[in-house]
N, C-alpha and C positions, 0 to 999 in steps of 0.2 A: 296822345293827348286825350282824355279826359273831360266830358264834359258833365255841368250839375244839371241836372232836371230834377222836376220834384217826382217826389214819390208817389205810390199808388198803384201801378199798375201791376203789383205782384210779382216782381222779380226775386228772386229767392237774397239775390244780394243786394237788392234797395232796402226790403224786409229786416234783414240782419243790420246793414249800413244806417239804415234813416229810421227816424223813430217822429216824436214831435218837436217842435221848439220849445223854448219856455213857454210860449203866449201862446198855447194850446193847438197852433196851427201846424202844418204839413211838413216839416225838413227837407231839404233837398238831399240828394245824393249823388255820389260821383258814378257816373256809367261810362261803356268803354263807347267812342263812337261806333255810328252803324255799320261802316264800311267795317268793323271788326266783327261783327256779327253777323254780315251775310257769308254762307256757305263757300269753301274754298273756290269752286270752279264758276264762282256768280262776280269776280274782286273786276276790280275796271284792267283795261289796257295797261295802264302804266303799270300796275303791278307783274303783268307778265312781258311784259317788255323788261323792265326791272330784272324779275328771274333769270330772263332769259340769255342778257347780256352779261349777268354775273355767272352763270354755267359756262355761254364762251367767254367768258375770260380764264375761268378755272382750267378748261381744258385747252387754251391756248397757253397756256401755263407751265403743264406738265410737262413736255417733251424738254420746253426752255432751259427748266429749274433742273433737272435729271441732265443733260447735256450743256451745261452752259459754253463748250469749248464749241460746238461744230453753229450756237446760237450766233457766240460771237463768227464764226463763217461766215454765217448768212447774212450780218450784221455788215460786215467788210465788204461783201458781193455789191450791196448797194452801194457804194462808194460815195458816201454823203456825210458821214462821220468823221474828223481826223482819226487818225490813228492810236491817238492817246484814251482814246474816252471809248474806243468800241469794248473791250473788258469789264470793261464798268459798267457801261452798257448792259452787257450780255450779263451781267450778276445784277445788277439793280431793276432790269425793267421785267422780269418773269416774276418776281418777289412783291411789285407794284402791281401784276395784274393779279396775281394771286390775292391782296390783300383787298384789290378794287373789286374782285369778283364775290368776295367773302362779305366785307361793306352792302353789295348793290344787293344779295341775296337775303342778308338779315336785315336789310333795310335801317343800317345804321349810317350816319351821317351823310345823309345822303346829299345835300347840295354841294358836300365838297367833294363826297367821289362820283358823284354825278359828271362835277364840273372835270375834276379829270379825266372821266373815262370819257370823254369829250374831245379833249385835248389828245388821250392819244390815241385814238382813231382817226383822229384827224392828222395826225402826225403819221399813222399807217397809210391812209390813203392816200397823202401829199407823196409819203415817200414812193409807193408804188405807181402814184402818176409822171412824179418826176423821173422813173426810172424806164415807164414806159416811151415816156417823149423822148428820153436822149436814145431811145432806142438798146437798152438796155435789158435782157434776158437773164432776169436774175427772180430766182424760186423765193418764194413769198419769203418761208419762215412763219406763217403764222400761227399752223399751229404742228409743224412738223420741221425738225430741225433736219433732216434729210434732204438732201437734195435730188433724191430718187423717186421724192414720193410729186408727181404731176407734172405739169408742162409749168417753167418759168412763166413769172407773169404773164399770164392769158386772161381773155378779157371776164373770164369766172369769177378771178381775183379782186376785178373794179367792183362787178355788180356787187358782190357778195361783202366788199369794204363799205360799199357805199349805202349798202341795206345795214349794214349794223350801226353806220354814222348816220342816219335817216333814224331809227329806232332811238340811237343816245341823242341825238335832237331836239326828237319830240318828247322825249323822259325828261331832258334838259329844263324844256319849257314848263311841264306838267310841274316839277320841283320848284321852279322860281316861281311859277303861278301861285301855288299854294303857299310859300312861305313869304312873297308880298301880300297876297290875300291877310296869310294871319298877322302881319306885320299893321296892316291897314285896322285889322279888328280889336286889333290893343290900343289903336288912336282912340 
């Protein structure tokens, strides 16, 4: 978004953009907001939180979308799907983090892949709580379709679920805050 302020203060593209009005006075011009101007490693929280849950979604991604048959495995381990829908599954949900991860990273539409990537961490973490309760030893899958690679759900699995659904959270709120803010600013 875009905001107008008036001109003057010698920006090379207010200079070329804004000139005068008819009635001799000042034109405004279109500038990018500030948070687009302060330096890469100066952006708030939510942008690296942003980043950083669209990188792990990308790399929980890759193993899925490359093996979708051993996905669907780990998919059936948990025993919480019927049986009809684990294939589908295992083809549609690597292809939705890929795209959520790609969305959170360009910072493109973000209240709604916000609100999913929301959704299915929370869907991650239900499932791995649910499977720790019934007592249940079954390898994440999150971002390794092997079942070689760590100890089946160990308590690594909660913290580390429950730190990325704490991050999509507070990214959650940060998004709905600002686009009721600008919802409010159009009243």
């Amino acid at each position: 978004e875009f905001e107008t302020q008036p001109c003057g203060e010698g920006s090379i593209f207010c200079q070329v953009s804004c000139g005068t009005a008819g009635n001799g006075t000042e034109a405004s011009c279109i500038r990018p907001p500030e948070s687009s101007k302060a330096p890469f490693y100066r952006r708030p929280p939510d942008f690296w939180i942003r980043l950083t849950l669209g990188v792990i979604f990308l790399i929980a991604s890759a193993d899925k979308v490359l093996h979708p048959g051993a996905f669907a495995q780990a998919i059936y381990n948990y025993q919480i799907l019927p049986d009809a829908w684990i294939n589908i599954t295992a083809i549609i949900l690597p292809w939705l983090e890929v795209l959520l991860g790609i969305f959170l990273i360009l910072g493109f539409w973000l209240p709604g892949a916000v609100t999913l990537t929301n959704v299915l961490l929370a869907t991650f973490f239900g499932a791995l709580i649910f499977n720790v309760a019934r007592g249940l030893d079954v390898h994440c899958g999150c971002f390794s379709t092997s079942s070689a690679d760590g100890n089946p759900a160990t308590a690594w699995y909660l913290i580390r679920d429950a730190s990325f659904l704490a991050m999509g959270g507070y990214l959650l709120c940060k998004v709905l805050m600002k686009r009721t803010s600008a919802a409010t600013e159009r009243v």
